[in-house]
C-alpha positions as CSV (number, residue, x, y, z in Angstrom):
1,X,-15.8,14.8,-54.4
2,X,-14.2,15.1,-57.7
3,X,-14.0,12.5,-59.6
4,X,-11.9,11.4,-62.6
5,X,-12.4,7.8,-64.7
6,X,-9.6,6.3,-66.5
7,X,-10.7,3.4,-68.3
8,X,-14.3,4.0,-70.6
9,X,-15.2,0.7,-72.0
10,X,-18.1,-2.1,-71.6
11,X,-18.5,-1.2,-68.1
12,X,-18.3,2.3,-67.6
13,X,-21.5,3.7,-69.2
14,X,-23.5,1.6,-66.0
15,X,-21.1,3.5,-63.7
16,X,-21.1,7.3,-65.4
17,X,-25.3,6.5,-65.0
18,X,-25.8,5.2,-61.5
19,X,-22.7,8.1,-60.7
20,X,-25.4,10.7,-61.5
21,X,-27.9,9.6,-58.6
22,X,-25.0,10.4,-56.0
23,X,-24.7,13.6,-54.7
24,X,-21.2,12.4,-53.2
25,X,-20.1,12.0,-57.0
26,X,-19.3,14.8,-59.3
27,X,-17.4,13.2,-62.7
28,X,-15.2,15.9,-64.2
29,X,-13.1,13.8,-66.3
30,X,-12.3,11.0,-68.5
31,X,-9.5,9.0,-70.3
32,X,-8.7,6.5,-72.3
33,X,-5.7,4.7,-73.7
34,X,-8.2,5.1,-76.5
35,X,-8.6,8.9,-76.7
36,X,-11.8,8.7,-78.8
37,X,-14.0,6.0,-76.6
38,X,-12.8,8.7,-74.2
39,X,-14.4,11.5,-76.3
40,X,-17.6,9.4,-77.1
41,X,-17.8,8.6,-73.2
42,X,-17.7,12.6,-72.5
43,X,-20.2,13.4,-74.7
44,X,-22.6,11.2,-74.0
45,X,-22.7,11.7,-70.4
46,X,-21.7,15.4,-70.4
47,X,-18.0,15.5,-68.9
48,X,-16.1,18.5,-69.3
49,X,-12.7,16.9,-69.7
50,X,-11.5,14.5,-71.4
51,X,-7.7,13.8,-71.0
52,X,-4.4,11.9,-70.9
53,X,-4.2,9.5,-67.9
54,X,-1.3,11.2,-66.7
55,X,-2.7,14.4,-66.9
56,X,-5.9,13.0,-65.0
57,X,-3.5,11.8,-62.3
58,X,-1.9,15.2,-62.2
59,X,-4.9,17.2,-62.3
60,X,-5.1,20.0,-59.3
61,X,-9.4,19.4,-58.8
62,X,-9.5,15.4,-59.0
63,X,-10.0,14.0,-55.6
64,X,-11.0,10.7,-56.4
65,X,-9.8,8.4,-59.2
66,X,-12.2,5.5,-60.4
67,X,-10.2,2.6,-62.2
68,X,-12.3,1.4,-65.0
69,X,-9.1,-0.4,-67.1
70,X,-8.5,-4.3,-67.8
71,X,-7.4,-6.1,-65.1
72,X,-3.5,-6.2,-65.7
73,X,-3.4,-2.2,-65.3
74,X,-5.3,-2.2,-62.0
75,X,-2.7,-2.4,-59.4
76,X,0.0,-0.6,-61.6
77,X,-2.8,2.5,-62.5
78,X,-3.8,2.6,-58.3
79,X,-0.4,3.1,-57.5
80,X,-0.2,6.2,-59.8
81,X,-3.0,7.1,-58.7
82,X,-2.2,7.0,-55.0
83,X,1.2,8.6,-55.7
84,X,-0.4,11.2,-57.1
85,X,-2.3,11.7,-53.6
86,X,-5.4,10.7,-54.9
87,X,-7.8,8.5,-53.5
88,X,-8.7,5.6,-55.6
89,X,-11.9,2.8,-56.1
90,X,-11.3,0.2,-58.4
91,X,-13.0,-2.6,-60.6
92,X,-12.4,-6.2,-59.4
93,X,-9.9,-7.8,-59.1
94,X,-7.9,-5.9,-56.5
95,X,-4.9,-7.2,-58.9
96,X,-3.9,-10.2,-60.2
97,X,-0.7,-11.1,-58.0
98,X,-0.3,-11.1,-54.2
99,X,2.6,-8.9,-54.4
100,X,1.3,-6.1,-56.6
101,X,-2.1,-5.8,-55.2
102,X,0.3,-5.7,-51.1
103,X,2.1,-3.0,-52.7
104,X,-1.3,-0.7,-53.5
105,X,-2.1,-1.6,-49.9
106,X,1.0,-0.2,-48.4
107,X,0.9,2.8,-50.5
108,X,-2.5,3.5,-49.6
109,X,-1.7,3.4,-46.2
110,X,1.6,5.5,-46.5
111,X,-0.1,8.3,-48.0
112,X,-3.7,8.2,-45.3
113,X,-5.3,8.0,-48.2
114,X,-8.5,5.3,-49.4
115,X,-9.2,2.5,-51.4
116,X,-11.7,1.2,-52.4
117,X,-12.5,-2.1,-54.7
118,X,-16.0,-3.6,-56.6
119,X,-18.0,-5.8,-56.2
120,X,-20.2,-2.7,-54.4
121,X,-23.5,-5.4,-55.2
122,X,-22.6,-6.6,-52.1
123,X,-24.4,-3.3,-50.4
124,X,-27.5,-3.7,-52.3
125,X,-30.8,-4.8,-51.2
126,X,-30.5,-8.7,-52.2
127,X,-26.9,-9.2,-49.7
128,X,-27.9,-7.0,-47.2
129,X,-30.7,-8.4,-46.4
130,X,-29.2,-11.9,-46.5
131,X,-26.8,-10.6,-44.0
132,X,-29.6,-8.9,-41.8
133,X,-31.2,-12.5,-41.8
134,X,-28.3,-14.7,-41.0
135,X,-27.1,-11.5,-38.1
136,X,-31.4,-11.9,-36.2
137,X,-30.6,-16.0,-36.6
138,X,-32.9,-17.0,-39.4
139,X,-31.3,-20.2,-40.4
140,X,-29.0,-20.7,-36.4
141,X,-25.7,-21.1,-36.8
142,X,-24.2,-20.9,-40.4
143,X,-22.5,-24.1,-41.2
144,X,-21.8,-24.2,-44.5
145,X,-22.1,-22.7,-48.2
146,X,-22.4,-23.4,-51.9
147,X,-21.0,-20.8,-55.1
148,X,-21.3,-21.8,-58.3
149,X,-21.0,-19.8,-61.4
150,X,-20.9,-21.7,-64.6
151,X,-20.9,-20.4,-68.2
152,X,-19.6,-21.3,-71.4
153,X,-17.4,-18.2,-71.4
154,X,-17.9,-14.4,-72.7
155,X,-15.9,-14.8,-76.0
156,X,-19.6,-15.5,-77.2
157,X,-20.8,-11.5,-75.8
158,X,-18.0,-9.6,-75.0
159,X,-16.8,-6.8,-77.7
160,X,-13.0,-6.8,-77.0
161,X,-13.1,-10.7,-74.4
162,X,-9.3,-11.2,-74.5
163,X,-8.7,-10.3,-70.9
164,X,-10.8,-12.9,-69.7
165,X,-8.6,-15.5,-70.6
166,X,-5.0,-14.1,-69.4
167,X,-3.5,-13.9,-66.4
168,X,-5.6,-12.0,-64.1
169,X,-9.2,-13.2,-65.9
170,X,-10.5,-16.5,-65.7
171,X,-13.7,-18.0,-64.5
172,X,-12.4,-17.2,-60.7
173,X,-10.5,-13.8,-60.9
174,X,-13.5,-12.2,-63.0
175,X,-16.4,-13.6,-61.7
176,X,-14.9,-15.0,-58.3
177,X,-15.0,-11.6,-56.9
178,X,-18.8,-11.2,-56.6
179,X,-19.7,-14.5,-55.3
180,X,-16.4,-15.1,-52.6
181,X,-17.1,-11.4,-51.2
182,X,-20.5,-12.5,-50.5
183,X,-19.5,-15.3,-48.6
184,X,-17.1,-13.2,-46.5
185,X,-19.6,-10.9,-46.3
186,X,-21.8,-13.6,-44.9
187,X,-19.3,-15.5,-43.3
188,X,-16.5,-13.4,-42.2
189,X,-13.0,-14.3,-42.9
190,X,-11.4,-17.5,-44.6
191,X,-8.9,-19.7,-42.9
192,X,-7.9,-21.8,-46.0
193,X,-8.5,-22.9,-49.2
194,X,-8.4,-26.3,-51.2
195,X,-8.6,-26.5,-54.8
196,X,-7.9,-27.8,-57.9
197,X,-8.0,-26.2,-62.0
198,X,-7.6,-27.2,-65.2
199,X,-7.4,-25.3,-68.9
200,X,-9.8,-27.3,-71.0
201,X,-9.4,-25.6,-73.8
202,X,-5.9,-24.2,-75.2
203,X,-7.8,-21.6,-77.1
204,X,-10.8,-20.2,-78.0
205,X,-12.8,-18.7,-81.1
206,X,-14.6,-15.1,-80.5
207,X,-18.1,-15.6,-81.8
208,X,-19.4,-12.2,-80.9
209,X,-18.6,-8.5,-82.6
210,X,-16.4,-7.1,-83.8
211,X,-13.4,-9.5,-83.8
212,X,-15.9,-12.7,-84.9
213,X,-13.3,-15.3,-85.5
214,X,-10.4,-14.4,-84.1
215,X,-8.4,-17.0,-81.8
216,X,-7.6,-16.4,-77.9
217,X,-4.6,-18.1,-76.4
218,X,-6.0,-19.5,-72.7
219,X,-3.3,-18.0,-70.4
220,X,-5.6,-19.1,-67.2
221,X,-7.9,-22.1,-65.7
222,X,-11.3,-21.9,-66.8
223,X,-12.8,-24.5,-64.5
224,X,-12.0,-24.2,-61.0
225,X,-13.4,-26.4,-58.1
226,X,-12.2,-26.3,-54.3
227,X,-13.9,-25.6,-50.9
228,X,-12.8,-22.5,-48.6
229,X,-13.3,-22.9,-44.5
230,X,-13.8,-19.8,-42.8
231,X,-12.7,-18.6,-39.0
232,X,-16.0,-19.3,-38.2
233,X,-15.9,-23.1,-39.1
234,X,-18.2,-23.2,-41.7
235,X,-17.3,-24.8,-45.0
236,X,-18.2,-23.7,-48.8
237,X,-17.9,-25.4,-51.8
238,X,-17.1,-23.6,-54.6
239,X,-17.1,-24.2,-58.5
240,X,-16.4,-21.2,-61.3
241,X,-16.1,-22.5,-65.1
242,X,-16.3,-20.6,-68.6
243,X,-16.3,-24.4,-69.7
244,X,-20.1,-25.2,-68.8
245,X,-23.1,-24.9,-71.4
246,X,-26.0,-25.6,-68.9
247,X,-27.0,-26.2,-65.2
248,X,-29.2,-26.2,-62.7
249,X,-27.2,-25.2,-59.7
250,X,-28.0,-22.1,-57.7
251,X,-25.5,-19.0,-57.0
252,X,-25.1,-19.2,-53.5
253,X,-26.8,-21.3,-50.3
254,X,-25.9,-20.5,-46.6
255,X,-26.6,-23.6,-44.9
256,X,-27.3,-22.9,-41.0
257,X,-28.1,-25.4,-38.2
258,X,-32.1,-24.0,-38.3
259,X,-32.5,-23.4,-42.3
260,X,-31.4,-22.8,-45.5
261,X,-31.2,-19.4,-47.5
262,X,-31.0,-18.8,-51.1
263,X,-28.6,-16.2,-51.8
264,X,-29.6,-14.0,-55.1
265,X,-27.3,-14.0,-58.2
266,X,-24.4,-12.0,-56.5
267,X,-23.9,-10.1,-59.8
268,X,-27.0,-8.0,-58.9
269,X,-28.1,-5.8,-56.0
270,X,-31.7,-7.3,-56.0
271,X,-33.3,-10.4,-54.9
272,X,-35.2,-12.6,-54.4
273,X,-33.9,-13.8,-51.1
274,X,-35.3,-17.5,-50.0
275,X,-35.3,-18.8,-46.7
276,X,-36.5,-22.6,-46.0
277,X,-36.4,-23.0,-42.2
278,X,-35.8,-26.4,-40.9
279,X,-39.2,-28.4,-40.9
280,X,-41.0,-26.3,-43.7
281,X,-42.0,-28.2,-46.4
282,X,-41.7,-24.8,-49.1
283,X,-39.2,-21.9,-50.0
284,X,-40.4,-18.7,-48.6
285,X,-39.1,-14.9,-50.3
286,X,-38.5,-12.7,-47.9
287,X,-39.4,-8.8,-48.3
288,X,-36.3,-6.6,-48.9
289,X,-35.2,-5.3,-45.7
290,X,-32.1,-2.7,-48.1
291,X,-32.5,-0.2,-50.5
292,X,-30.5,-0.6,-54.0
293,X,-32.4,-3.1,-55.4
294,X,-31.6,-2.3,-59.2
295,X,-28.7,-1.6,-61.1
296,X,-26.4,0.6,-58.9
297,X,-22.8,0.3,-60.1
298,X,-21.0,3.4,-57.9
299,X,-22.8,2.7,-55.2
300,X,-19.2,1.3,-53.4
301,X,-17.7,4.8,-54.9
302,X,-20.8,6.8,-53.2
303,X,-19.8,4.9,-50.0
304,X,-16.7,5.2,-49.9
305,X,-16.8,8.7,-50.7
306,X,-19.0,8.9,-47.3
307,X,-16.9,7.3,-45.5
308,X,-13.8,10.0,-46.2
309,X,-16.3,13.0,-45.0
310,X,-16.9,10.8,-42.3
311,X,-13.8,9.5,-41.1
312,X,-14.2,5.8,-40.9
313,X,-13.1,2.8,-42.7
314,X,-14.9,2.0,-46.3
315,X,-16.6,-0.7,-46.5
316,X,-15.1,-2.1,-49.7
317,X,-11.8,-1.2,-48.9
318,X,-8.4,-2.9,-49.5
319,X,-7.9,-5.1,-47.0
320,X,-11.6,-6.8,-47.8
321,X,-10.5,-6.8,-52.0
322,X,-6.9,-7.9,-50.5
323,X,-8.4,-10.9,-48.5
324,X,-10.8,-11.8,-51.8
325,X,-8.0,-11.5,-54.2
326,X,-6.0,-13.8,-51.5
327,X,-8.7,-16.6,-51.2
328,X,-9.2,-16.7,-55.1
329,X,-5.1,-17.7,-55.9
330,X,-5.1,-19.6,-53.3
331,X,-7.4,-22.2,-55.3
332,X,-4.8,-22.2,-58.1
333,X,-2.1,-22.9,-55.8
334,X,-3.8,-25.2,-54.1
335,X,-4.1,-27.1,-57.1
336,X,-0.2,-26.8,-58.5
337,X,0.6,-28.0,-55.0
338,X,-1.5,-30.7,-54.0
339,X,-2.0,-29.3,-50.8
340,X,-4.2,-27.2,-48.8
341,X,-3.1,-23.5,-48.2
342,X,-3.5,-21.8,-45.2
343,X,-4.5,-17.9,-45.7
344,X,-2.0,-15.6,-44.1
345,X,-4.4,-12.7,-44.9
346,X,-7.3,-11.8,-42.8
347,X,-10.2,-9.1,-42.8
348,X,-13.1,-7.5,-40.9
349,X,-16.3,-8.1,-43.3
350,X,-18.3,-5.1,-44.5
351,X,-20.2,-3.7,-41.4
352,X,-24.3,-3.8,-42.4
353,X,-25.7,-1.0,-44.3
354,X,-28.0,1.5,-43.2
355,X,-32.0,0.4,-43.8
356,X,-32.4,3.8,-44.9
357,X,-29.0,3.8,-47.3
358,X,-26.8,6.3,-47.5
């Protein structure tokens, strides 16, 4: 299908790459709110067009619209989209309220047309064959979990890191994404969450280049910590902090009533998956049962691509990036209201990939 990108900064060169190995994906346009990263983005990956993002919207060829902008513009740049009667896949998060990111769902199902939402690393090799493990009863019955992602922050990387500390960034709405769709990949569906968050720091001072410096004004919680239960029963405990200079914690552990497995860094589609089964005395890695084991951003664009020709259900689609975006606020509200809150969204995890891929 045909293919137009609004949005060309930090993470779409990974994207317009990994796009090329896709038959499903042909990328005949670009734009930018700034026209010339849009340009430099054309050039170097040989797009004809480069354009206006209303005129993307409005163009006659583009099928598909993939939603590269910051985080505030996801929600109101899928519903243009979707208006537009195209079909959309979007970076995480799936918005950065309830109410916006319900409104994209209703749309999308007004119009019979898709969406689609990152993180796709969930389909590579390293997840998949975590869930093919946990699905032939490797570890028993799965009864609990661990998350951590802990960092100092990105205003120490990141050419333009503002974002990350407004409303819709934050420790658990730009890094959240990757490790609580894992778990419901894993896991299935949450029941409710319980958390609590704090701002440490009011602001903070950009230390990579260009904007070296320059002061951010914290909008969000950078350290987050809280414990989701799932339909299933089991339990995961769940830190995400910009706020920590070293650990030794691990991404993610399933716990199960026969084992343990080590879940790889769910920011990657690789491994290596671990598995300690209940009276081994060592960690084993297990052979990748997936393809996608390296970089393969588009990969949930290919998919859901597929899945249109097909006629099924994406894998990544809203209701899955509703559900995550649901489980992530509910840790902040958790923690404003001292109380435990009770999901009232629900979902049907990703089914298993194909051993072969797509």
């Amino acid at each position: 299908m045909k293919v137009g990108i609004v949005g060309c900064g930090n993470i779409s060169p990974v994207y317009l790459r990994v796009a090329q190995r896709f038959p499903e994906i042909e990328v005949v346009a670009v734009a930018d709110a700034l026209p010339e990263l849009a340009q430099e983005r054309a050039a170097q990956f040989g797009i004809p067009h480069v354009l206006e993002v209303d005129a993307l919207l409005q163009h006659p060829d583009i099928e598909v619209v993939l939603n590269l902008t910051p985080p505030k513009a996801h929600a109101p740049l899928n519903k243009a989209a979707l208006q537009a009667g195209k079909h959309v896949y979007c970076e995480k998060p799936f918005g950065v309220n309830r109410e916006e990111a319900r409104e994209v769902l209703d749309l999308a199902q007004q119009r019979g047309l898709y969406i689609g939402c990152a993180p796709d690393t969930v389909l590579g090799a390293g997840i998949q064959t975590c869930l093919h493990l946990i699905r032939e009863g490797a570890i028993g019955e799965p009864v609990g979990a661990s998350a951590f992602m802990l960092s100092p922050g990105h205003e120490r990387w990141h050419p333009n890191p503002e974002f990350f500390y407004q409303v819709g960034g934050g420790p658990m709405l730009d890094m959240g994404p990757y490790y609580i769709t894992t778990l419901v990949t894993l896991l299935g569906a949450a029941r409710r969450v319980a958390g609590i968050s704090r701002i440490t720091r009011p602001t903070r001072t950009i230390t990579s280049e260009p904007k070296r410096g320059q002061t951010i004004t914290v909008e969000t919680p950078t350290h987050i910590t809280g414990a989701i239960e799932f339909e299933n029963g089991a339990l995961a405990t769940v830190i995400m902090s910009f706020d920590v200079w070293a650990h030794r914690l691990p991404c993610i552990e399933i716990y199960g009533t026969e084992g343990t497995l080590g879940v790889p860094d769910p920011n990657g589609f690789g491994g290596p998956v671990l598995l300690r089964k209940a009276g081994e005395s060592e960690w084993r890695e297990m052979p990748l049962t997936h393809p996608y084991a390296e970089q393969y951003r588009s990969l949930g664009l290919a998919e859901m691509i597929r899945a249109i020709h097909e006629g099924r259900p994406n894998r990544l689609n809203g209701q899955l990036a509703y559900h995550v975006l649901d489980i992530m606020l509910a840790f902040n509200d958790s923690s404003a209201s001292g109380a435990h809150v009770r999901l009232e969204s629900t979902c049907t995890p990703p089914a298993p990939m194909p051993a072969e891929g797509l």
